[in-house]
C-alpha positions in Angstrom: -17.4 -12.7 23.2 -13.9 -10.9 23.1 -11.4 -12.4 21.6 -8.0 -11.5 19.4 -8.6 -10.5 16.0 -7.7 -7.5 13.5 -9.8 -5.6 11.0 -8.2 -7.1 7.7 -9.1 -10.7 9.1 -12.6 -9.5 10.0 -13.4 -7.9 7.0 -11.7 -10.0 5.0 -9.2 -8.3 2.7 -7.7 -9.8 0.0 -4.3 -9.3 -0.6 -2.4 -10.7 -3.7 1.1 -9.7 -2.5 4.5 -10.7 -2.8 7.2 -12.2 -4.9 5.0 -14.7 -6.8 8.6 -16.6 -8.1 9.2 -17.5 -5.0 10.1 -21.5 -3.7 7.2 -21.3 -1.3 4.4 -19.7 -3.0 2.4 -18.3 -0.1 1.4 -14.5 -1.0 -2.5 -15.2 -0.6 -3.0 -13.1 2.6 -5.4 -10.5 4.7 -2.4 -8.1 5.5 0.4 -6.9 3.6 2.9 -7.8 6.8 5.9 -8.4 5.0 7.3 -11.4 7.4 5.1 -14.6 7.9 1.5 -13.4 7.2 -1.2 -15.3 7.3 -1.0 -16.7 3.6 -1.9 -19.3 1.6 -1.0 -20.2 -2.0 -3.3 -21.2 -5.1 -5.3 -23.9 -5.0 -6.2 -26.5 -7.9 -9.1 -24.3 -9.0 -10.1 -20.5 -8.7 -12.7 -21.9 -6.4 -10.2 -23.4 -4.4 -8.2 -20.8 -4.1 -10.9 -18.5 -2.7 -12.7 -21.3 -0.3 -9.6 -22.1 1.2 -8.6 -18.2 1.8 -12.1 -18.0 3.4 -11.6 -21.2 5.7 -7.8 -20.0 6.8 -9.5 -16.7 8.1 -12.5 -18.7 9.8 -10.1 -21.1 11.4 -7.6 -18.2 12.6 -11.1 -16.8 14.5 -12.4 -20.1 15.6 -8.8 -20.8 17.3 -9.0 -16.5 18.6 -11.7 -17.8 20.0 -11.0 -21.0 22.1 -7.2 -19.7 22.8 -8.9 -16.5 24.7 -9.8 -19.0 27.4 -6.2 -19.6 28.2 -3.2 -17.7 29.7 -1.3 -16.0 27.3 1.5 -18.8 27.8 -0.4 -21.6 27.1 -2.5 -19.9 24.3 1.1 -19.2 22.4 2.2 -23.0 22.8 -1.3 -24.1 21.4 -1.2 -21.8 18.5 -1.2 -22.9 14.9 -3.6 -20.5 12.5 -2.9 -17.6 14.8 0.9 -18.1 15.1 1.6 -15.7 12.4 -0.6 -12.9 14.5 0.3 -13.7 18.1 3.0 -10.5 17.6 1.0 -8.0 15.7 0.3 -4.7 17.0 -2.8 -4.9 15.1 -3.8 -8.2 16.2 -5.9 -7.5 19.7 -8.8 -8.2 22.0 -11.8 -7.0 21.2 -15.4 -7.4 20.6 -15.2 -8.3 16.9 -17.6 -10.7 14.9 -18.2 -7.5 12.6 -17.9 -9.9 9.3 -20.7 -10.6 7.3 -19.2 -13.0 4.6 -18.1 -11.0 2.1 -14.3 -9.2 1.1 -14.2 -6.2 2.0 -11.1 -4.9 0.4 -9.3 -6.0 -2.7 -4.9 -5.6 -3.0 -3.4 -6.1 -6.3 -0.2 -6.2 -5.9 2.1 -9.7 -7.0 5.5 -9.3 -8.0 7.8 -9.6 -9.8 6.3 -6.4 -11.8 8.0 -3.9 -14.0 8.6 -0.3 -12.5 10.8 2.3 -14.6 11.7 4.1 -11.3 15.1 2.9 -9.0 13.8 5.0 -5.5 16.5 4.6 -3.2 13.7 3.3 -0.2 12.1 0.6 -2.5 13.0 -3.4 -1.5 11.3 -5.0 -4.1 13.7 -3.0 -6.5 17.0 -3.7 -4.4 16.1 -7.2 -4.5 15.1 -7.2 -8.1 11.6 -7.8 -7.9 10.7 -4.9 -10.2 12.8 -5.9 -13.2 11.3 -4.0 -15.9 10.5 -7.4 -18.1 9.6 -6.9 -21.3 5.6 -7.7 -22.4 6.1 -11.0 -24.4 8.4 -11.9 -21.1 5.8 -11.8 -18.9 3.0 -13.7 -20.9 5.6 -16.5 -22.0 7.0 -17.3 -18.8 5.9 -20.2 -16.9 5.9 -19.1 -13.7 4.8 -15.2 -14.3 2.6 -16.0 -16.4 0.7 -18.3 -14.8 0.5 -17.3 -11.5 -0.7 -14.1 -13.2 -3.5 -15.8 -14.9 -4.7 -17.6 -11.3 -4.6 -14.4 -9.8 -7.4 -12.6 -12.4 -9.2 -16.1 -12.3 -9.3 -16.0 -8.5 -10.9 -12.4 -8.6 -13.5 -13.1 -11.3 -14.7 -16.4 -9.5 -15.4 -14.0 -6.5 -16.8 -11.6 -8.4 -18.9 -13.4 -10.5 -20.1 -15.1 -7.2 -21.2 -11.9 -5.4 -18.2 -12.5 -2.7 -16.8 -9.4 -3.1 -18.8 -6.2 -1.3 -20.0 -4.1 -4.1 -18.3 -0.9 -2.5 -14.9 -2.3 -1.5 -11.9 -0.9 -2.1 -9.2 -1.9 -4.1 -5.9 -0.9 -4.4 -3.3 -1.4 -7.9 0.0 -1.3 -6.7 2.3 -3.9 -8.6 5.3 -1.5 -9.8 4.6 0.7 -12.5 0.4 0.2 -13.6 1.2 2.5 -16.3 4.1 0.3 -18.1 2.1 -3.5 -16.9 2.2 -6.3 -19.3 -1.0 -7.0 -17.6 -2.5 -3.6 -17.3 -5.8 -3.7 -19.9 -6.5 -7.7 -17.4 -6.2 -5.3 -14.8 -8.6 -2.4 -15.6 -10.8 -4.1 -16.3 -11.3 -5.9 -13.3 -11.1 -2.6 -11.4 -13.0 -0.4 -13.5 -16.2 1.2 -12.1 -15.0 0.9 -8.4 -13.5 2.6 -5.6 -10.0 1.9 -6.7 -6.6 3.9 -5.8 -3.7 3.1 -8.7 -0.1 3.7 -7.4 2.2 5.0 -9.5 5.2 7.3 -10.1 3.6 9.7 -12.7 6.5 8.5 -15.2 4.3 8.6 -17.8 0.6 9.5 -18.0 -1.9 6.7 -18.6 -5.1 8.1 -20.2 -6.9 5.2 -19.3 -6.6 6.0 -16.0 -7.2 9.7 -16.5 -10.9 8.4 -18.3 -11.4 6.5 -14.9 -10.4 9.8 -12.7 -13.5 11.9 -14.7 -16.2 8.5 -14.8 -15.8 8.0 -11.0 -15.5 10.4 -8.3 -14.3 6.9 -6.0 -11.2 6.0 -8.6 -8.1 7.6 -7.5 -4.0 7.8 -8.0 -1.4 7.7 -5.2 1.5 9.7 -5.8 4.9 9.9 -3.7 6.0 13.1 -4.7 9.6 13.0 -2.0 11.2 15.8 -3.4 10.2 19.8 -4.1 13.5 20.2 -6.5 14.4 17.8 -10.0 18.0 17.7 -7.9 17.0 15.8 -4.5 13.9 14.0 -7.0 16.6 12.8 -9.2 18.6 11.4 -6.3 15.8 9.7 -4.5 14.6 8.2 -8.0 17.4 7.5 -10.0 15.6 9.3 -13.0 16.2 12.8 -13.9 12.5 13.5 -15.0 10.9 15.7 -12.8 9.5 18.2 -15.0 7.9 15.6 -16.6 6.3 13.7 -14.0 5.5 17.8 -12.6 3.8 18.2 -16.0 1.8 14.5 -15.5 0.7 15.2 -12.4 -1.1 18.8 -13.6 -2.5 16.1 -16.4 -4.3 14.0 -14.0 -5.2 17.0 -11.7 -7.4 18.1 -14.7 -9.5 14.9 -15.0 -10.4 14.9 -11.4 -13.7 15.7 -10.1 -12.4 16.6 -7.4 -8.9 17.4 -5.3 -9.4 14.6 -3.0 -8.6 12.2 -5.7 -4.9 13.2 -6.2 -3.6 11.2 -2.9 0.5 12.3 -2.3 2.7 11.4 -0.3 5.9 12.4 1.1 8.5 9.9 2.2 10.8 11.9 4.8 14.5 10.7 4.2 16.8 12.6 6.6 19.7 14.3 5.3 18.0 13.5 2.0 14.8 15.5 1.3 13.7 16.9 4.7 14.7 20.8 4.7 12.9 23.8 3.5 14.5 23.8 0.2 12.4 21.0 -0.7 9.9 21.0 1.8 8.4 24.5 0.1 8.9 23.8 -3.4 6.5 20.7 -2.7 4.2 22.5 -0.9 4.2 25.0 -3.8 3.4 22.1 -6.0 0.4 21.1 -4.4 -1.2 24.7 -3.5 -0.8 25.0 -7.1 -3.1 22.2 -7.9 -5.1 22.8 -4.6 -4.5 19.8 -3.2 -5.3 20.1 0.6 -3.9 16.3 2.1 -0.1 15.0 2.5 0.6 11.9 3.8 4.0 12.3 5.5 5.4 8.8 5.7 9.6 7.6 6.7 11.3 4.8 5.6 9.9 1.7 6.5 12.1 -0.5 5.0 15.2 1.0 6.6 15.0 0.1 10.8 16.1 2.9 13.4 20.3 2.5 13.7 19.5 3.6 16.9 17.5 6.0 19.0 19.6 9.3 18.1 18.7 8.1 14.4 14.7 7.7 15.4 14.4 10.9 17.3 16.0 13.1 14.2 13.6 11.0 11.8 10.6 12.6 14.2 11.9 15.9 14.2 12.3 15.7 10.2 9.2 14.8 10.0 7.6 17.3 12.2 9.5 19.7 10.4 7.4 19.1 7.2 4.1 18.7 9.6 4.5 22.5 10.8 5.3 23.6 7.1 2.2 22.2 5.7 -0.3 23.6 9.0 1.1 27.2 8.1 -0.1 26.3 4.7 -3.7 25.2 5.4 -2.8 21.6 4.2 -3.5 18.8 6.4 -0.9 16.3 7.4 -1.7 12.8 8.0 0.6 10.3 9.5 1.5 6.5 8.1 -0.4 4.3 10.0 2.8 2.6 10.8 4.3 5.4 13.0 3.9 3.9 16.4 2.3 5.5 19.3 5.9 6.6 20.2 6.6 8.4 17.2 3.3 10.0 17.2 4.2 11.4 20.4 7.5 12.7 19.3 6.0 14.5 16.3 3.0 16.4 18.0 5.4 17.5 20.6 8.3 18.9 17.9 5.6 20.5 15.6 4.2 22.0 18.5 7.6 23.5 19.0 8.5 24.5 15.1 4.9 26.1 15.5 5.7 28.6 17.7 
């Protein structure tokens, strides 16, 4: 039968995601939506934690299911597990029932966590959820530490109990990996699998480098944002774009192939979106012969108003027509709306001629 329902809920991702300090500890979710998700917090046990993840999603289907009987007024004043999704975009009728038990997807990504980076764009630094706490910091305090250590004991219970689909993907994205109190707990839960490690190239971690040569399916995402160490140095707060140049090369080297090098481009208007360092970065990457961009905006940051949103698409087409006259593919942030999509194709239609 149809019914309401999203991919992350159907193929059960795990997310571990959020400030993990906070009064209400609810960062247990499918989704990575940053306002009411579908969450739960730790249970008494590891197995508790997992069963109860498993029995929100069921009961957010099981409800799908009987409110797609109902008008869409009287589904919304009946709703209790699917309150959180009634407004997704992502949330929508379809013929789902894909699931077949297991997770399908695995996001590491609590915080507080340290990063050594200040990007302009980031929330979880403006709000100082990336305080770059020393190593002994993390492991002796109460609430870090422990809701670090329910965390890894959550994933091992569903690993150890074949919950977990053998090719899932995970994703490391808490701050800085590189500079983690917890990185060793962390590789090696990850190591061996399709996993992408976030990071800002700061300093080069050789353990990921040995996981880049092992396995073909490991790789690093990189938001480059800049093609000069001036506008880098602005959008970063750190003048160390040489470095980071010279890192990246370093981890291009231990690839099997280019497709593990994943970068992305955050366009910030009046910032970083004109040809000075739009073709330096493109430079950068034919250099490497890296073939994909991910061209991504603000996200944190609404539209001030539609003036603001149409200058954002034509920045961004800007960089789309650079990189098709390079032979380097664009792909667009899944959160670019059907609008914006719109907009781009028809401004990079025009910068292309």
């Amino acid at each position: 039968m149809k019914y309401q329902s999203c991919a992350m809920i159907e193929q059960c991702h795990l997310y571990f995601n959020g400030t993990i300090t906070s009064q209400i500890p609810y960062y247990i979710a499918p989704c990575c939506v940053k306002v009411n998700p579908p969450a739960i917090g730790f249970g008494d046990t590891p197995d508790d934690t997992i069963r109860l993840f498993m029995l929100i999603l069921e009961a957010i289907k099981k409800e799908s299911k009987a409110l797609s009987r109902l008008s869409k007024q009287e589904a919304d004043e009946q709703r209790v597990y699917t309150k959180p999704c009634a407004d997704c975009k992502r949330f929508v009728l379809g013929d789902w029932n894909i699931h077949d038990g297991l997770i399908h997807y695995v996001n590491i990504s609590p915080y507080p966590s340290p990063c050594n980076s200040k990007c302009t764009y980031c929330n979880f630094y403006s709000c100082g959820g990336t305080i770059p706490f020393a190593k002994d910091e993390f492991r002796t305090h109460p609430v870090i530490s422990a809701s670090y250590e329910k965390m890894f004991d959550a994933i091992k219970h569903a690993l150890d109990n074949g919950m977990i689909a053998k090719n899932a993907p995970w994703q490391v994205s808490c701050g800085e990996i590189a500079i983690h109190p917890y990185k060793e707990e962390i590789y090696e839960l990850t190591r061996g699998k399709d996993t992408t490690y976030l990071t800002n190239c700061f300093i080069f971690d050789m353990a990921i480098a040995d996981e880049l040569s092992k396995n073909p399916n490991v790789r690093i995402s990189f938001s480059i944002d800049a093609g000069t160490a001036q506008t880098w140095h602005k959008i970063k707060g750190v003048d160390n774009f040489n470095t980071v140049k010279t890192n990246l090369t370093k981890y291009c080297a231990f690839c099997q192939t280019p497709e593990q090098i994943m970068l992305k481009y955050i366009v910030l208007p009046g910032v970083n979106d004109d040809a000075a360092d739009y073709l330096p970065a493109i430079e950068i990457m034919k250099s490497l012969s890296l073939k994909r961009l991910e061209v991504s905006r603000n996200f944190n940051a609404p539209y001030k108003d539609e003036a603001d949103r149409d200058n954002t698409m034509r920045s961004v087409a800007r960089l789309v027509a650079m990189l098709n006259a390079n032979d380097i593919a664009a792909s667009l942030h899944h959160s670019f709306s059907a609008a914006d999509r719109e907009k781009i194709d028809m401004y990079t239609t025009e910068f292309n001629q």
